[in-house]
Every structure is written in structure tokens, then in C-alpha cells.
Backbone as ProteinMPNN parsed JSONL, in Angstrom:
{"seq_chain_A": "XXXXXXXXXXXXXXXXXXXXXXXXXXXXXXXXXXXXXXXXXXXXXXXXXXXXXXXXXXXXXXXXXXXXXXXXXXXXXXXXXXXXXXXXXXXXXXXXXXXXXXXXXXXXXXXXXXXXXXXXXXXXXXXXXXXXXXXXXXXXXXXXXXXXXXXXXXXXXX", "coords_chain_A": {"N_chain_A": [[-152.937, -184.942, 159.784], [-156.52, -185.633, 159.022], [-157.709, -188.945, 160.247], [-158.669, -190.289, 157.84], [-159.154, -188.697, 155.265], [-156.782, -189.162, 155.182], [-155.715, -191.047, 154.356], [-157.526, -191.251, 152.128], [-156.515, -189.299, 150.489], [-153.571, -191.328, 150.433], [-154.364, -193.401, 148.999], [-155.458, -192.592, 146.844], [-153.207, -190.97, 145.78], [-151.699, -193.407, 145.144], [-153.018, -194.694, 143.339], [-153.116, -192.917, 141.02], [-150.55, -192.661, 140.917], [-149.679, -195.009, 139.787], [-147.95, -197.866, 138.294], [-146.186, -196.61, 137.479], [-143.758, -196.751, 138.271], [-142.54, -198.658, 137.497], [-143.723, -201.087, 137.554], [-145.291, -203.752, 137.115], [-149.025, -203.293, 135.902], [-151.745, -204.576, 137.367], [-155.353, -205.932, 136.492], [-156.763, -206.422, 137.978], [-156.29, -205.607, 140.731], [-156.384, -203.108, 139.806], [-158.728, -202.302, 139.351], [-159.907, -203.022, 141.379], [-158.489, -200.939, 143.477], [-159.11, -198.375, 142.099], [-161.974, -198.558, 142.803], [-161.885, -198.835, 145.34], [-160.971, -196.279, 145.819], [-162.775, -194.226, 144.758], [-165.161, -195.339, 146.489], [-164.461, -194.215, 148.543], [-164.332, -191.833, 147.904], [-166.482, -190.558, 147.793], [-167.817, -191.349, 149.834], [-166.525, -189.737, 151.519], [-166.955, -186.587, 150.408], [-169.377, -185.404, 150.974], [-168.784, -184.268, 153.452], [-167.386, -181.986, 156.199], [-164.018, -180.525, 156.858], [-163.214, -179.945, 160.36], [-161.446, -177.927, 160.841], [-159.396, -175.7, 159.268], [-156.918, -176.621, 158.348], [-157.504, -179.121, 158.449], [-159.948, -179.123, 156.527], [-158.658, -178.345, 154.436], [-156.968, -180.584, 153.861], [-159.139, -182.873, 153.513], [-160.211, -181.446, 151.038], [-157.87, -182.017, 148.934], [-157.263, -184.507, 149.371], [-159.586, -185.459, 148.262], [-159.854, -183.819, 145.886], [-157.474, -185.198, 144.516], [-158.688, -188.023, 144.417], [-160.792, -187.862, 142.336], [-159.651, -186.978, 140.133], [-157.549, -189.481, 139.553], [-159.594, -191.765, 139.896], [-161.654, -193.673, 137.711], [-164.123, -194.262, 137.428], [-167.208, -192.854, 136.346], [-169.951, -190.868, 136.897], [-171.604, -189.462, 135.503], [-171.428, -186.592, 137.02], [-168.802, -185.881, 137.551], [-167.058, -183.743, 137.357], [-168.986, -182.033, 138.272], [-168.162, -182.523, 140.991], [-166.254, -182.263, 141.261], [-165.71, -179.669, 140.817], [-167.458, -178.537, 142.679], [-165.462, -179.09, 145.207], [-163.258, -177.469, 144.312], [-164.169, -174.77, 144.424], [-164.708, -175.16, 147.22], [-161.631, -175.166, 147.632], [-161.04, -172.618, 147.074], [-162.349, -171.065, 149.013], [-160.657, -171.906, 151.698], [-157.856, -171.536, 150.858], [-157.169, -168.949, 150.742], [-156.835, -168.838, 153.57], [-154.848, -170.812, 154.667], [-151.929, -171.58, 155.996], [-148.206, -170.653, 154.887], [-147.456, -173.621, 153.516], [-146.628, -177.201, 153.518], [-148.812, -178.347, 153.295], [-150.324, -176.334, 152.123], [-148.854, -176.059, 149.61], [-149.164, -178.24, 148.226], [-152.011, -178.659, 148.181], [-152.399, -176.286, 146.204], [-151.031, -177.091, 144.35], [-152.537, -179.305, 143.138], [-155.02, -178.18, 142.668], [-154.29, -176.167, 140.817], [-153.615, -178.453, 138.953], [-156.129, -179.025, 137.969], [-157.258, -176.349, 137.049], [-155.001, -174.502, 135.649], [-154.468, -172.183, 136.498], [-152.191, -169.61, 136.763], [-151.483, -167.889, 138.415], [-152.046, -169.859, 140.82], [-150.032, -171.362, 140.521], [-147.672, -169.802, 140.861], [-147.731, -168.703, 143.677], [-147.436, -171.12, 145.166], [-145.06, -171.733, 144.395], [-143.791, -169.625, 145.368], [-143.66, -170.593, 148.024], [-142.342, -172.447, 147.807], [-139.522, -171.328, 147.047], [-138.944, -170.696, 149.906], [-138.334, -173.242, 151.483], [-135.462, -174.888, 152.347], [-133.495, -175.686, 150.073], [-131.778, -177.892, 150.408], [-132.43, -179.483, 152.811], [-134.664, -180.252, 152.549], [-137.777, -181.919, 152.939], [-138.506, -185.821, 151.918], [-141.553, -185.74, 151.533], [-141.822, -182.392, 150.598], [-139.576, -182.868, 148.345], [-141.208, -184.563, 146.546], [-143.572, -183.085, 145.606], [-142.577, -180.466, 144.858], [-141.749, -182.016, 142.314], [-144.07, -182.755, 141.431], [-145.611, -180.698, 140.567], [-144.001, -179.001, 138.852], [-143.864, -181.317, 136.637], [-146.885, -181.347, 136.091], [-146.725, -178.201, 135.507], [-145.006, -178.323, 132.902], [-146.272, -179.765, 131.162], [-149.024, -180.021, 130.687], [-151.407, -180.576, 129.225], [-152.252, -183.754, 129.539], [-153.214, -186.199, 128.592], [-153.805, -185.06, 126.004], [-152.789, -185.236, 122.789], [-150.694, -182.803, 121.184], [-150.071, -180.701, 118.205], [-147.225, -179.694, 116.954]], "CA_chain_A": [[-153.973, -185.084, 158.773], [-157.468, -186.496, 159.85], [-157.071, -190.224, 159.094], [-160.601, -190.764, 156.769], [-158.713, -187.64, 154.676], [-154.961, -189.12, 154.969], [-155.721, -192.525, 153.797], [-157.961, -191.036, 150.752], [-154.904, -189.06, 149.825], [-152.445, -192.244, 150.456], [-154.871, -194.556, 148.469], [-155.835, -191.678, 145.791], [-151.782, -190.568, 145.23], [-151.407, -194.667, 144.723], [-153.584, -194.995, 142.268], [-152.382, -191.699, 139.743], [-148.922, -192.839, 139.927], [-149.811, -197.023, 139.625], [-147.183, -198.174, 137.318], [-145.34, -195.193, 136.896], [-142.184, -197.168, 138.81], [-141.828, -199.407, 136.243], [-143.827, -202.395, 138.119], [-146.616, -204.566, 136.297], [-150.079, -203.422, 135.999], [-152.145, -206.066, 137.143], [-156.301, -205.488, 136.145], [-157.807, -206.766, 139.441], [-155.721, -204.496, 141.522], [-156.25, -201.708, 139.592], [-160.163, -201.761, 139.269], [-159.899, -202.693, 143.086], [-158.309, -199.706, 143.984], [-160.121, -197.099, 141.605], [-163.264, -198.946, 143.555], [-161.811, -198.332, 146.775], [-160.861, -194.884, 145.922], [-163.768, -193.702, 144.487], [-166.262, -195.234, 147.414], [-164.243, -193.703, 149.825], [-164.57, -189.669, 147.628], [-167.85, -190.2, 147.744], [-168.247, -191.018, 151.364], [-166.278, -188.051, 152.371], [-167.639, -185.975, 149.766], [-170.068, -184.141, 151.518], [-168.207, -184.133, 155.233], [-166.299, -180.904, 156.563], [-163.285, -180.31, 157.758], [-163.182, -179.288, 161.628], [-160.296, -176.7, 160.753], [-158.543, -175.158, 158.126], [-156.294, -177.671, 157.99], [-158.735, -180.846, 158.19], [-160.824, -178.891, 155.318], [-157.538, -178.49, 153.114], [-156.833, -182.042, 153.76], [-160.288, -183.374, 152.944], [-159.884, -181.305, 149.503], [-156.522, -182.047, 149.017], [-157.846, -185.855, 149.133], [-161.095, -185.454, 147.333], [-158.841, -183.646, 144.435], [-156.495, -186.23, 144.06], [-159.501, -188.933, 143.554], [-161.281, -187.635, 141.386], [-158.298, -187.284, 138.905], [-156.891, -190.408, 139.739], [-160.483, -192.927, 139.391], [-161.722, -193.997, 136.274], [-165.469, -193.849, 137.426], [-167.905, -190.899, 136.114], [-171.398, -191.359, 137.376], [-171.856, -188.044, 135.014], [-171.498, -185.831, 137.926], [-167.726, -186.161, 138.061], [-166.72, -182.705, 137.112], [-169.226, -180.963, 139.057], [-167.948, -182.603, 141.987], [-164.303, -181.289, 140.984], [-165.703, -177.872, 140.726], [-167.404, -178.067, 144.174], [-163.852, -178.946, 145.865], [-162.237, -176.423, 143.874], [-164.976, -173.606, 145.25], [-164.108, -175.085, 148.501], [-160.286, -175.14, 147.941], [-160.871, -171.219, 147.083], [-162.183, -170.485, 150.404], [-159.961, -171.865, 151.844], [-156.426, -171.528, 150.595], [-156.446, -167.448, 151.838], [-156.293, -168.689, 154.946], [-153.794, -171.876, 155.159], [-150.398, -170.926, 155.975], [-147.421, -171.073, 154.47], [-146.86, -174.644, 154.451], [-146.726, -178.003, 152.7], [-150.049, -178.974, 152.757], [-150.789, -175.543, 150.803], [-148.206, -176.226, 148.567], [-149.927, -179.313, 147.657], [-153.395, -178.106, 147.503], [-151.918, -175.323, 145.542], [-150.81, -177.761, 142.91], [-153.797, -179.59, 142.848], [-155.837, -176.566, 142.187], [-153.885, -175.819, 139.433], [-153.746, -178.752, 137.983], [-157.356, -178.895, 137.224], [-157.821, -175.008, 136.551], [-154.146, -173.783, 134.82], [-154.465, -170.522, 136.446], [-150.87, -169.041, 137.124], [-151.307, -167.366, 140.099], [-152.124, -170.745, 141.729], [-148.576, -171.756, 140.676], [-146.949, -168.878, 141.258], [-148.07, -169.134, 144.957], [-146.878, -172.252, 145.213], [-143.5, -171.907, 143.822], [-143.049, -168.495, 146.858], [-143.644, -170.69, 149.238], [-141.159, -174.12, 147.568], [-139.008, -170.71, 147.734], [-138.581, -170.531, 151.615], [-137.855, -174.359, 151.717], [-134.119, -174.95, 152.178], [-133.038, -176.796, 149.302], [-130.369, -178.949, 151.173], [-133.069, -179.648, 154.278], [-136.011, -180.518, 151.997], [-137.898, -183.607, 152.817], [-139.112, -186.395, 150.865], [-142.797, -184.987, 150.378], [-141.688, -181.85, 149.397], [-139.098, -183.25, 146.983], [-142.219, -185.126, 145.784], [-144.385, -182.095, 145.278], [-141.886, -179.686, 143.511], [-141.408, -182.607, 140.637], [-145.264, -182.777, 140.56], [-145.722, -179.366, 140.294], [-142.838, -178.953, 137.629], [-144.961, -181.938, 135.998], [-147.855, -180.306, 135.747], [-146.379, -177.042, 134.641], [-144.308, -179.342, 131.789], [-147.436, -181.171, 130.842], [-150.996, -179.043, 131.519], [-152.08, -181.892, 128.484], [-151.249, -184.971, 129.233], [-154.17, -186.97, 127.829], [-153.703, -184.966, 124.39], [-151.312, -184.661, 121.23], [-150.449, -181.687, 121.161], [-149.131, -180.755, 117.497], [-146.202, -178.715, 117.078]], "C_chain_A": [[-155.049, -186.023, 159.337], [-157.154, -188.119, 159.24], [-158.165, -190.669, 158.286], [-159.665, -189.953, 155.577], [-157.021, -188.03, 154.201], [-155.234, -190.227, 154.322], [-156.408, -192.253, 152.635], [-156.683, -190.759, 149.917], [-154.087, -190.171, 149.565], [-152.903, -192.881, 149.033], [-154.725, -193.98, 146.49], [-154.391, -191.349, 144.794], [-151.403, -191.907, 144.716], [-151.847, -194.438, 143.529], [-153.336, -194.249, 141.124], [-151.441, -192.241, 139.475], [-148.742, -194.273, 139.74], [-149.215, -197.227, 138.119], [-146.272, -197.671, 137.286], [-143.78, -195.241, 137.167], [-141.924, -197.859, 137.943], [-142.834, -201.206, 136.711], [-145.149, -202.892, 137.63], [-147.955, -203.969, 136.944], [-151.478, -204.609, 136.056], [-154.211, -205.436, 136.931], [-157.209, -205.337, 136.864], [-157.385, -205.469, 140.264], [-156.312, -203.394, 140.973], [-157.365, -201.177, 139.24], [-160.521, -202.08, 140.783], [-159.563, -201.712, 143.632], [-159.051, -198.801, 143.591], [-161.443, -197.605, 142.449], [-163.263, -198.123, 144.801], [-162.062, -196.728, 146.724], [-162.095, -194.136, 145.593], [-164.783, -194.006, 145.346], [-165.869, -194.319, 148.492], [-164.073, -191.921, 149.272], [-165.545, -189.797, 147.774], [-168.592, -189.871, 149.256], [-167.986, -190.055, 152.164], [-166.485, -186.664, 151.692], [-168.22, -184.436, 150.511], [-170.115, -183.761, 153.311], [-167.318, -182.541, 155.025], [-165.444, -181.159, 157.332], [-163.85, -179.893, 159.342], [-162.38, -177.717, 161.418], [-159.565, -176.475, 159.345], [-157.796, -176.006, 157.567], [-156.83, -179.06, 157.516], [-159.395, -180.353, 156.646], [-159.753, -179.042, 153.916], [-157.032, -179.36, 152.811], [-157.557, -182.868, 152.858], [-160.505, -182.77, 151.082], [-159.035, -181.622, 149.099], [-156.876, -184.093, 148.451], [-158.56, -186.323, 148.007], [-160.66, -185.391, 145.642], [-158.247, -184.739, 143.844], [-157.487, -187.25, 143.382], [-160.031, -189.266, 143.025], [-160.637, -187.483, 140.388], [-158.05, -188.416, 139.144], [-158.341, -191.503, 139.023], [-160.87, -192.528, 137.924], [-163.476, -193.574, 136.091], [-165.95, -192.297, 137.557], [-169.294, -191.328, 135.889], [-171.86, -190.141, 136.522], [-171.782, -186.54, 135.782], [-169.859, -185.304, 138.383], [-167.556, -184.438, 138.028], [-167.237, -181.801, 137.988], [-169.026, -181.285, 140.67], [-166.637, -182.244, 142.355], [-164.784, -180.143, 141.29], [-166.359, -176.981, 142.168], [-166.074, -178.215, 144.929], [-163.431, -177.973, 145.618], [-162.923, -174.979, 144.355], [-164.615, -173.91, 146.676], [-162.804, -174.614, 148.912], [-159.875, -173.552, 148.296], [-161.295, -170.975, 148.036], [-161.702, -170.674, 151.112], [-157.84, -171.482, 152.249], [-156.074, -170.286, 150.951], [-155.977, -167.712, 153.003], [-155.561, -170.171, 155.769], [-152.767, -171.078, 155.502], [-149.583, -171.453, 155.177], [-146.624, -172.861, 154.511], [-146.602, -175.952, 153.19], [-147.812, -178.324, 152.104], [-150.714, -177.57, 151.596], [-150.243, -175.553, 149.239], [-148.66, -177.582, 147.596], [-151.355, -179.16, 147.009], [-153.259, -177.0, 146.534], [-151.531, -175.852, 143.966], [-151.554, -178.537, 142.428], [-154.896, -179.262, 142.111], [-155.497, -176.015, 140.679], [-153.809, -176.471, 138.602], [-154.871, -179.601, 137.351], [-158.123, -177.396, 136.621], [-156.789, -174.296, 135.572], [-154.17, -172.453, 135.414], [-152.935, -170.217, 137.501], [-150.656, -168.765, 138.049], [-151.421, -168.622, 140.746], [-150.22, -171.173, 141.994], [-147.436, -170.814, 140.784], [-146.705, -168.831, 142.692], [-147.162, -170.371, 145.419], [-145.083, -172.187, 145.258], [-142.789, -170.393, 145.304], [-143.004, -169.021, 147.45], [-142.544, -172.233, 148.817], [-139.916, -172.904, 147.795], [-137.983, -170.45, 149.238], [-138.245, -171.484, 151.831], [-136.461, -174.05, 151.257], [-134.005, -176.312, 151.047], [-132.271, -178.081, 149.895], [-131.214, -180.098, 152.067], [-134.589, -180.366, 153.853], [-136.124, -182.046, 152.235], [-138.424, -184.602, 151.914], [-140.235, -185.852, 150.273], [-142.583, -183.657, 149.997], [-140.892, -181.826, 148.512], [-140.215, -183.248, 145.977], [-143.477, -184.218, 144.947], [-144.036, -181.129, 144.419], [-141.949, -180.598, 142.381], [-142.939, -182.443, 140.201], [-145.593, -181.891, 140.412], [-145.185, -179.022, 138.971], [-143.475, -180.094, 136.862], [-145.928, -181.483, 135.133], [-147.325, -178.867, 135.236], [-145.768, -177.225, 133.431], [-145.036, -179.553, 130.829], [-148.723, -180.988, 130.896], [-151.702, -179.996, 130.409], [-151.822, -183.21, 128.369], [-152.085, -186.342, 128.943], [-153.939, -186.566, 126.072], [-152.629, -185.064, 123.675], [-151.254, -183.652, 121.12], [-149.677, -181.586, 119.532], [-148.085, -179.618, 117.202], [-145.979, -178.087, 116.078]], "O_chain_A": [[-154.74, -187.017, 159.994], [-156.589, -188.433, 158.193], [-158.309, -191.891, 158.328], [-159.357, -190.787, 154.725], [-156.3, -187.521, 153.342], [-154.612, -190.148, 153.263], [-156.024, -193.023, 151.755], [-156.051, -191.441, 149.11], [-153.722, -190.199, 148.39], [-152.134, -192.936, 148.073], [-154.264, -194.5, 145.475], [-154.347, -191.412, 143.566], [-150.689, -191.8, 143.719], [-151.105, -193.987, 142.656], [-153.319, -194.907, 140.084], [-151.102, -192.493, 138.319], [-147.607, -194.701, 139.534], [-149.761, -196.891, 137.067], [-145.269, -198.333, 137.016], [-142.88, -194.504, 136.765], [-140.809, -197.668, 137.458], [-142.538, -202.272, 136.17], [-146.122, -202.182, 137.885], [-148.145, -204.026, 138.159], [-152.002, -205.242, 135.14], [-154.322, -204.282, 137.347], [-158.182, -204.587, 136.78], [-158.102, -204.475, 140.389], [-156.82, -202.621, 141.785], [-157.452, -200.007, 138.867], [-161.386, -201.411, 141.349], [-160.361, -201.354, 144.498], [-159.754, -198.234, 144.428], [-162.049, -196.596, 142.81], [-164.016, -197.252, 145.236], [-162.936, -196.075, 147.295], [-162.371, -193.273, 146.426], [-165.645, -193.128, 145.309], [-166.666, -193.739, 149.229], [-163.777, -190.989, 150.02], [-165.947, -188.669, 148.062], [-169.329, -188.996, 149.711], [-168.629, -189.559, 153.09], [-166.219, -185.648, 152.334], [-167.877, -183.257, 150.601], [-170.957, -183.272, 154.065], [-166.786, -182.117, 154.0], [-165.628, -181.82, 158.354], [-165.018, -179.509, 159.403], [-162.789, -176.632, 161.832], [-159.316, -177.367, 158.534], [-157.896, -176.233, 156.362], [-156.608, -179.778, 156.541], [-159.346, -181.133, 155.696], [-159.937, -179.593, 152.831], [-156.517, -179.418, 151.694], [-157.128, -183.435, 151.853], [-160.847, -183.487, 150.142], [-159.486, -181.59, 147.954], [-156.681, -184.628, 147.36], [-158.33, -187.176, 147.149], [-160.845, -186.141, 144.684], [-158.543, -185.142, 142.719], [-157.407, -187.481, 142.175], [-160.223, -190.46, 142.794], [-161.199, -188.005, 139.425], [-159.024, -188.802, 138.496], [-158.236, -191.968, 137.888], [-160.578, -191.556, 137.229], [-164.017, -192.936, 135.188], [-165.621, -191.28, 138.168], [-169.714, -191.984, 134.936], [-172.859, -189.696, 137.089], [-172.049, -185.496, 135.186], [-169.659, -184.526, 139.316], [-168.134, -183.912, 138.979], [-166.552, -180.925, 138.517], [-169.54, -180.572, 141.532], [-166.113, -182.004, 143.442], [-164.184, -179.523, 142.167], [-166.177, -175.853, 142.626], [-165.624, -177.126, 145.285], [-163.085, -177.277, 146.573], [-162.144, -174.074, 144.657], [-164.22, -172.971, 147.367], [-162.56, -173.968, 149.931], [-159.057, -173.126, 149.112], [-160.419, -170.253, 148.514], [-161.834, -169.756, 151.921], [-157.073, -171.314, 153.196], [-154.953, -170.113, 151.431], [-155.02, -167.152, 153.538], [-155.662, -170.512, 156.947], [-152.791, -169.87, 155.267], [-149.845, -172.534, 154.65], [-145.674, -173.246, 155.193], [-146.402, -175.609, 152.025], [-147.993, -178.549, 150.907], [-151.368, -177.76, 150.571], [-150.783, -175.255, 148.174], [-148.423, -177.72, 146.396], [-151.754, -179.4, 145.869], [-154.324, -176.807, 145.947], [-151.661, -175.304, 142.871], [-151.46, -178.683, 141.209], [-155.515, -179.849, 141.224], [-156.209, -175.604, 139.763], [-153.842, -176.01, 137.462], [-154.751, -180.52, 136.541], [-159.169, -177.312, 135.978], [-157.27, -173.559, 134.712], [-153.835, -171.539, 134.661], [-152.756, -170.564, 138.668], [-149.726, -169.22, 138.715], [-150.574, -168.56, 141.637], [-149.494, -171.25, 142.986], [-146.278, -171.231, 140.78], [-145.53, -168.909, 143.052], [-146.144, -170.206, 146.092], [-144.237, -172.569, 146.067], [-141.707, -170.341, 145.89], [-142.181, -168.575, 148.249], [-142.103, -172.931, 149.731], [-139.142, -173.241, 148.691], [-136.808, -170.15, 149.447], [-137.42, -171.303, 152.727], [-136.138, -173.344, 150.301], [-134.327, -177.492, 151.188], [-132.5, -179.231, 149.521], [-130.887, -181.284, 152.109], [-135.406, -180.867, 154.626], [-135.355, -182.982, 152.016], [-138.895, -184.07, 150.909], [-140.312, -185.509, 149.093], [-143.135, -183.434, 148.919], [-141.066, -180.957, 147.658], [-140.369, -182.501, 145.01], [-144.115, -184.587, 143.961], [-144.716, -180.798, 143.448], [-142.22, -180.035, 141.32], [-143.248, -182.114, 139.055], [-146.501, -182.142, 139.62], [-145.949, -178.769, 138.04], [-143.822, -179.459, 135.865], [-145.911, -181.278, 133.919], [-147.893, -178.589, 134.18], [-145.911, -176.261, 132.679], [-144.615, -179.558, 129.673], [-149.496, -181.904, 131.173], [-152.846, -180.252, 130.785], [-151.308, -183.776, 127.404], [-151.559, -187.445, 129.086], [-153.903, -187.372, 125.143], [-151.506, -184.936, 124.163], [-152.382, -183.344, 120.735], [-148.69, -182.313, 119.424], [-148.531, -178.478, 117.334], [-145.111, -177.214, 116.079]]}, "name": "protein", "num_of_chains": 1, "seq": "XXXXXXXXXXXXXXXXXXXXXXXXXXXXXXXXXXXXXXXXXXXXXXXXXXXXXXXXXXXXXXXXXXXXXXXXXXXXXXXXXXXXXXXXXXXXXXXXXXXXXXXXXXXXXXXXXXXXXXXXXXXXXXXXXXXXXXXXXXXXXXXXXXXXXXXXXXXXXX"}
């Protein structure tokens, strides 16, 4: 993974699941990071991949930190919806792999559209259950998450 693109991701995946272990939210930290994270979508924003891979990275990144920060310069959305036009040219031509399986759940869980997770789930499929490594443990639960949970800002009433 390029490292401008791996360290968004690292910083970006921090910041979504901050707390979520059980460990004190502190207020500094956690408008320090959304800072970080959000100068550093912006700066790679409007960069390209080199390759298929670098580009699915760089979305893959971008995705994550734009869900994850708090800041919305009013533009937020349509900078989701360019990624996600990128992710679609793309994702025909990743391979079968992790990193699609990631961008795959990404994708879906700012659009809901089935086929993304359908995709996804052929290719968690071909992974040996037994042999599976930590990130894609980590990716089936967030997947299964997101398919659980497609509202998880609202009330939903029953």
C-alpha cells in the first residue's frame, strides 16, 4: 500500500472505531486526530493512484475519512460521491483480493447497493476459514456490521 494512502487508512480506521474498545475518550485527542485525518483527505484528495492497486488504496483511504471526520466544509458529500465514481472504475478491474474486499465494503457502506455486498461476500467465500488472517477477520465483522446496521445514526422504529 503506498504509504501517504496506508497511513490515511491506519489514521482514518483509528478514528471510526475510537472508543469502541472500551478505552476513555479524551476531547483533545479526538479533535486532534479528526484534524489530522481530515488535512491529510484533503491533501490526497485530488492525487492518483499509479496502479490499480495504489488507486484502490487511495479510495479505500479517502472513504474511510470522510466517514470517520467530523468536519463538513459543505462539500463533504460531493467529495464521497467523487471517490465512489472513482471506486466504480475501478473495482472491475482489482482482483480477487483483500483490498477489494475492503473497498467493496466501503462502497457499500455509503451506497447500500447489494451487489456491492454480494461481491464481497464471493470473494470472503474463497478465504479459508481456519487460515484467515487478522485483517480479514476484521473486514468480514465490518461488513456483517454494516449489513446488521445500514442506520446507525437513526432510530429506527419497529
Amino acid at each position: 500500500m503506498d504509504s501517504n494512502s496506508s497511513s490515511l487508512f491506519s489514521a482514518a480506521h483509528h478514528l471510526l472505531t475510537y472508543g469502541l474498545d472500551g478505552s476513555p475518550i479524551y476531547a483533545d485527542q479526538f479533535t486532534r486526530l479528526n484534524r489530522d485525518v481530515y488535512e491529510r483527505a484533503m491533501e490526497l484528495y485530488s492525487t492518483r493512484g499509479n496502479t490499480v492497486e495504489e488507486e484502490a488504496e487511495l479510495c479505500l483511504g479517502l472513504l474511510v475519512a470522510f466517514a470517520a471526520t467530523i468536519y463538513d466544509n459543505g462539500r463533504k458529500q460531493e467529495y464521497i460521491q467523487n471517490v465512489l465514481d472513482r471506486s466504480w472504475e475501478i473495482l472491475p478491474k482489482l482482483s480477487p483480493s483483500l483490498l477489494k474486499v475492503r473497498l467493496l465494503t466501503y462502497c457499500y457502506s455509503e451506497f447500500y447497493d447489494g451487489e456491492l455486498a454480494k461481491e464481497a461476500h464471493e470473494i470472503i467465500n474463497t478465504w479459508n476459514e481456519k487460515e484467515m488472517t487478522l485483517e480479514q477477520a476484521k473486514i468480514v465483522e465490518e461488513l456483517k456490521g454494516v449489513e446488521e446496521n445500514q442506520y446507525p445514526w437513526e432510530e429506527v422504529e419497529e
